[in-house]
C-alpha positions in Angstrom: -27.2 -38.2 41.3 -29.5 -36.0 43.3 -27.8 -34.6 46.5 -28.2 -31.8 49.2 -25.2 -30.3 50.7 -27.4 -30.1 54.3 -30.7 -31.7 56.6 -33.8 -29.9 54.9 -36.7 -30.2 57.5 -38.3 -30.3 60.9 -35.5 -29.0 63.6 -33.1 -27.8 60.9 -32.1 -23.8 61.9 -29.6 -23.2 59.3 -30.9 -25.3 56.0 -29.2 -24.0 52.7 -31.8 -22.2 50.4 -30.5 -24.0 47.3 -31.1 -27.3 49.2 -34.4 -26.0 50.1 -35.5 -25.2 46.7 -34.8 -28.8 45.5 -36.6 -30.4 48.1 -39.6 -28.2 46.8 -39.2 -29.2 43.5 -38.8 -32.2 44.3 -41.5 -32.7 46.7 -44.1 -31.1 44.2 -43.3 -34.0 41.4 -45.1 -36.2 43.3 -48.1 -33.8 44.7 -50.6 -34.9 42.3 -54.1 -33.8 42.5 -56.2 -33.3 44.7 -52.5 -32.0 47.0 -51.6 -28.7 46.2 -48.1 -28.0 45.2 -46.3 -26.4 48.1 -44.4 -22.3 47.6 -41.2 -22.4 45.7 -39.4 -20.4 47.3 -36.0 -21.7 49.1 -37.6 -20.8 52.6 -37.9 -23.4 54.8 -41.0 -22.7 56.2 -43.9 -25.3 57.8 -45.6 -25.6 54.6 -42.7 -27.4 53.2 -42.0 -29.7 56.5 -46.1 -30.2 56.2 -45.5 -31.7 52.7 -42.1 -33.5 53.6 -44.1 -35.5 56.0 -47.1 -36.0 53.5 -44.6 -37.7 51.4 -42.7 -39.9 54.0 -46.2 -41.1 54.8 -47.6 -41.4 51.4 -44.8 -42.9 49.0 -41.6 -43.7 51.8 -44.2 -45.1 54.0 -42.4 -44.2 57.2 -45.0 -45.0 60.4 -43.4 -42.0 62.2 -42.5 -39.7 59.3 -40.2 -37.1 61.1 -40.6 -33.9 58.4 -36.5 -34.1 57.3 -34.9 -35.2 54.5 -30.5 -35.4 55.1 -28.1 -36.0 52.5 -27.8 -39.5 51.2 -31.0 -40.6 53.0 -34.1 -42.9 52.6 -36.3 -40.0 52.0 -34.1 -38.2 49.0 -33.1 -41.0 47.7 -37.5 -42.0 47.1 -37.9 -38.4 46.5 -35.2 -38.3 43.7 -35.9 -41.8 42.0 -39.5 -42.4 42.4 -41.6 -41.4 39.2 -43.8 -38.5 39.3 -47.1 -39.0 41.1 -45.9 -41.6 42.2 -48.5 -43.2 45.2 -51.0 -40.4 45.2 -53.5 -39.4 47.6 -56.4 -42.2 47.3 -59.6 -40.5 46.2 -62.4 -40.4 48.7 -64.3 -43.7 47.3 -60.9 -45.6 47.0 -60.3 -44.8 50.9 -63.5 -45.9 51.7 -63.8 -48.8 49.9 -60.2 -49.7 51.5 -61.5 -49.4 55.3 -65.4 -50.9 54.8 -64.6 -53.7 52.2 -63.9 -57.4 53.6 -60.8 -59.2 52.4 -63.0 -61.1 50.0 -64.2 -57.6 48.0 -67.1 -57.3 49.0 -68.9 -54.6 48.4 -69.4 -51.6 51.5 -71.7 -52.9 53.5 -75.3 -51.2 53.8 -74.8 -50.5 57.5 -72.4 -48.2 56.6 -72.7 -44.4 57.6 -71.2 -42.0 55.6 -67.9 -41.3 55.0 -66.1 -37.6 57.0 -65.9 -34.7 55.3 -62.4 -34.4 55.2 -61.8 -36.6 52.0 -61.4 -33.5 49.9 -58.4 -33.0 51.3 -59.6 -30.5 54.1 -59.1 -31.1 57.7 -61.2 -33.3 59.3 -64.5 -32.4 60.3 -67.6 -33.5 61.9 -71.2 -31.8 61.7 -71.7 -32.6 65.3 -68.5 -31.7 66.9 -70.6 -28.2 68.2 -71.9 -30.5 71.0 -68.3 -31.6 72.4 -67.2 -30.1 75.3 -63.5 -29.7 76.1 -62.0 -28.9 79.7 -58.3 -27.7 79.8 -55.8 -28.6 82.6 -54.1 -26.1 84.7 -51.2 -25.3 82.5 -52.4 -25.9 79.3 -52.3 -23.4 76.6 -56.0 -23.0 74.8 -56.5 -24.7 71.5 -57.2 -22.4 68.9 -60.4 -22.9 66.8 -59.0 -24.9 63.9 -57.6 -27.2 66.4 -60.2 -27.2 68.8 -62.6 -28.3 65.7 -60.5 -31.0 64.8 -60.4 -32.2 68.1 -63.9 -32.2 68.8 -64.6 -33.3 65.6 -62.8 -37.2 66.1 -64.4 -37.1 69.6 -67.9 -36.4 68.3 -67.5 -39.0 64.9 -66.6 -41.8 68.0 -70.1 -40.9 69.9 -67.7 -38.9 72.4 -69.2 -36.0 74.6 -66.0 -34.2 75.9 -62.1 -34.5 76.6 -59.8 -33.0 79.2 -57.1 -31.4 77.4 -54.0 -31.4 79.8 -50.8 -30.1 77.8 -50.9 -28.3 74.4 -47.6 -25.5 73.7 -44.8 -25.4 75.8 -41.5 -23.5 76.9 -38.8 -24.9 77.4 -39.0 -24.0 81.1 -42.3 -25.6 80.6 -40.4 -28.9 79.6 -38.4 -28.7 82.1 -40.4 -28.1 84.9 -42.7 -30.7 84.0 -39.8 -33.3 83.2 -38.5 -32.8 86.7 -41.6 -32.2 89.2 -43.7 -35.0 87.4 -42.2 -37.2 84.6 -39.1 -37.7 86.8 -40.6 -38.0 90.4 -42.9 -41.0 88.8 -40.5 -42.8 87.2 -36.6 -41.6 86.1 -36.7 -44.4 83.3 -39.8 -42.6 81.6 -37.3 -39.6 81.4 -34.7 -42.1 79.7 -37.4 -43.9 77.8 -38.7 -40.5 76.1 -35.7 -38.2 75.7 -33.2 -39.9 76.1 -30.1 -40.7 78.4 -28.2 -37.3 78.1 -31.9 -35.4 79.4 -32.0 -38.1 82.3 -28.3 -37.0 83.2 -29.3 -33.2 83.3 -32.4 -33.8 85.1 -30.7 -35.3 88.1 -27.7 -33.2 87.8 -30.4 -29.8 87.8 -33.1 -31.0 90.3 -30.2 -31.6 93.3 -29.7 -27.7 92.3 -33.3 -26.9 92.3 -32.5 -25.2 89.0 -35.5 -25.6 86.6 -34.6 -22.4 84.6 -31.0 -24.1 84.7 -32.6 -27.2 83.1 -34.5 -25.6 80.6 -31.7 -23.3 79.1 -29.6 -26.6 79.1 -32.3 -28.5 77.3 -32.8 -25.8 74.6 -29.1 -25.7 73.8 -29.2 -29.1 73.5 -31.7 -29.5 71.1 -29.9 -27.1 69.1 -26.5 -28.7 69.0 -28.7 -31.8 68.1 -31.0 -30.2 65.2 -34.2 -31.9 66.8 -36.7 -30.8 68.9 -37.1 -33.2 71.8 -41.2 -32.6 71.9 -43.5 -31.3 69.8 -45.1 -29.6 72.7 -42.2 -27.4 72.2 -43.3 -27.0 68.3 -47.0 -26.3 69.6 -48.3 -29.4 67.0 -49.1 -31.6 70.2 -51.7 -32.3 73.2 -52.2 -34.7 75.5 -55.7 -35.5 76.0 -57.8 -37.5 78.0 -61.4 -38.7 76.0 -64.2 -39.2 77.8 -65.1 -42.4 76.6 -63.5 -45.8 75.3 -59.9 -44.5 74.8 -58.9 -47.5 72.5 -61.9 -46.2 69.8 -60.3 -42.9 70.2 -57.1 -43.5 69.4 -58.6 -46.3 66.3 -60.1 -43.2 64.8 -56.7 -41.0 65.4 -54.8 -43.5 63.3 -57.4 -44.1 60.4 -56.9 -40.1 60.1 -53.2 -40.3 59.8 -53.6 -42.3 56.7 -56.0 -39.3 55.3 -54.1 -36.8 53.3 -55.2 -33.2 54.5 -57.0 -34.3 57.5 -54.7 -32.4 59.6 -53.7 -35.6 62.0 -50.1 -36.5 62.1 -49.4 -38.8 64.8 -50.9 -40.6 68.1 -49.4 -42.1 71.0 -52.3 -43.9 72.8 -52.3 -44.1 76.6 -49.9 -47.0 77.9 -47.5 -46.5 75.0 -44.7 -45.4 76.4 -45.8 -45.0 79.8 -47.6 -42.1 79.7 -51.2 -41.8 81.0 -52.4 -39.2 78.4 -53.1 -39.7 74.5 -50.7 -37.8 72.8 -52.0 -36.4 69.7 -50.0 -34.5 66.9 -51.3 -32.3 64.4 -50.2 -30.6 61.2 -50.3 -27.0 62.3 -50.4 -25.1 65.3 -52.6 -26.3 67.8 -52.5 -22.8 70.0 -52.3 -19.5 68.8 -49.5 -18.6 71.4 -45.8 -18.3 70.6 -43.0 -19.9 72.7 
C-alpha cells in the first residue's frame, strides 16, 4: 500500500523529502505526452504543486483541485492505483472536437474559427491580445509580462478591448487591511463566507483596536498553524479583474481554459459568486514579479 508519512503540496512548510520524491514519481506515471515529467528531486517546489493540480484536474477530476496530496487521501489513493497514463491530456483536435461537436456527432461546424494557440500545451495565447489595454487599481501590484499576455490574451479571443485589474499579490498586512476597511465594512458575513469564522472573530476583535498590523501577524500565524493559505493573493497566482465587456463571456472562456492542460488558467470565481464584485482569476504561476 502506497503511503506518505506527511501533506505533500500547496501550503505545506515542512513536507518530508522522501514523501516528496514519491509524489514525483508518482505524479510522472501518469504525465504522458505531450506533459513534461516534472524534476525529481524531493523539493517541494511550484513545479511539483503545478503538476499535483494538473492531475486532480485531469484524472481525480476535482472542480477546485487544491495542489495537496495527505496521507490516506482521494488524491494518493488515484495517484497510487490508477494505471499509468492514465486520462491524458486530449490532443488539440480531440479538445476541439469536444467543445464544437453537437451531442449528435456532428462534425465542427464550418463557422468555426480556429482553435487558440495554446493546444500545444503552452500558455494560452492570442495574436491580437497587443491591442488590449489593462488599467490597474490603486494597490494593485503590476502583472508581469507572461501574465499580462495571458490576460489580454482571453480578453482579446472574447472581442474584449481592456480590463481594470484591481488586486494581483498581496501581504498579509495587505489582507488584512483590505479584509477590515472593505470586505468587512460591506458585509461581516462576506468575511465568514470567504475565510472563515475564526478570521471574522479576529477581524472584529482587531478593528475595535485599530490594529491592522495586529490582524495581519495574527492572520499569517494562522495560516501557518493551519497549513493553508487563506488567499491566493497571498501566493501571488490571483487577480481580480473587471472586463470591459459581457462579464458572463469572460468568465465562459476562463473555464473552457481550465480544462486545457498548459494553458496556464487554474481557477475562476465569476462576479456574484460569492459576493464579490470582481472576477477572481487564478493562474498557474506568478502573476507579479514582486515577492511578499
Amino acid at each position: 500500500m502506497t503511503t506518505i508519512k506527511k501533506a505533500v503540496g500547496r501550503g505545506v512548510n515542512n513536507a518530508d523529502p522522501n514523501d516528496v520524491l514519491l509524489i514525483q514519481k508518482l505524479v510522472n506515471r501518469h504525465r504522458g505526452a505531450p506533459l513534461q515529467k516534472i524534476g525529481e528531486t524531493g523539493k517541494l517546489d511550484h513545479e511539483t504543486v503545478a503538476a499535483i493540480e494538473d492531475f486532480q484536474r485531469r484524472v481525480v477530476k476535482m472542480k477546485a483541485p487544491d495542489g495537496r496530496v495527505d496521507p490516506g487521501g482521494k488524491t494518493l489513493s488515484f495517484l497510487a492505483d490508477a494505471p499509468p497514463g492514465a486520462a491524458p491530456a486530449p490532443s488539440a483536435l480531440a479538445h476541439w472536437l469536444s467543445v464544437f461537436a453537437s451531442p449528435a456527432g456532428d462534425a465542427i461546424p464550418k463557422t468555426v474559427g480556429p482553435p487558440p494557440a495554446n493546444t500545444t500545451g503552452k500558455t494560452f495565447t492570442q495574436a491580437t491580445a497587443s491591442s488590449v489595454t489593462l488599467s490597474y487599481g490603486e494597490h494593485a501590484v503590476n502583472l508581469n509580462a507572461k501574465a499580462e499576455t495571458l490576460l489580454k490574451s482571453i480578453l482579446a479571443s472574447v472581442g474584449m478591448n481592456g480590463a481594470t485589474v484591481t488586486s494581483t499579490l498581496r501581504t498579509y498586512h495587505d489582507q488584512a487591511r483590505i479584509t477590515m476597511t472593505q470586505t468587512y465594512k460591506a458585509s461581516p458575513e462576506k468575511v465568514k463566507t470567504w475565510y472563515g469564522q475564526a478570521v471574522l472573530d479576529a477581524c472584529k476583535k482587531f478593528k475595535e483596536k485599530d490594529d491592522i498590523q495586529g490582524f495581519a501577524d495574527w492572520w499569517k500565524k494562522h495560516d501557518t498553524d493551519h497549513g493553508k493559505v487563506s488567499s491566493k493573493h497571498l501566493t501571488n497566482r490571483a487577480l481580480d479583474v473587471v472586463p470591459n465587456g459581457d462579464r458572463a463571456k469572460f468568465a465562459k472562456k476562463v473555464k473552457e481554459l481550465i480544462a486545457v492542460s498548459g494553458s496556464g488558467v487554474q481557477r475562476i470565481i465569476p462576479k456574484g459568486t460569492m459576493g464579490e464584485p470582481v472576477d477572481h482569476v487564478e493562474f498557474t504561476f506568478p502573476v507579479t514579479d514582486k515577492t511578499s
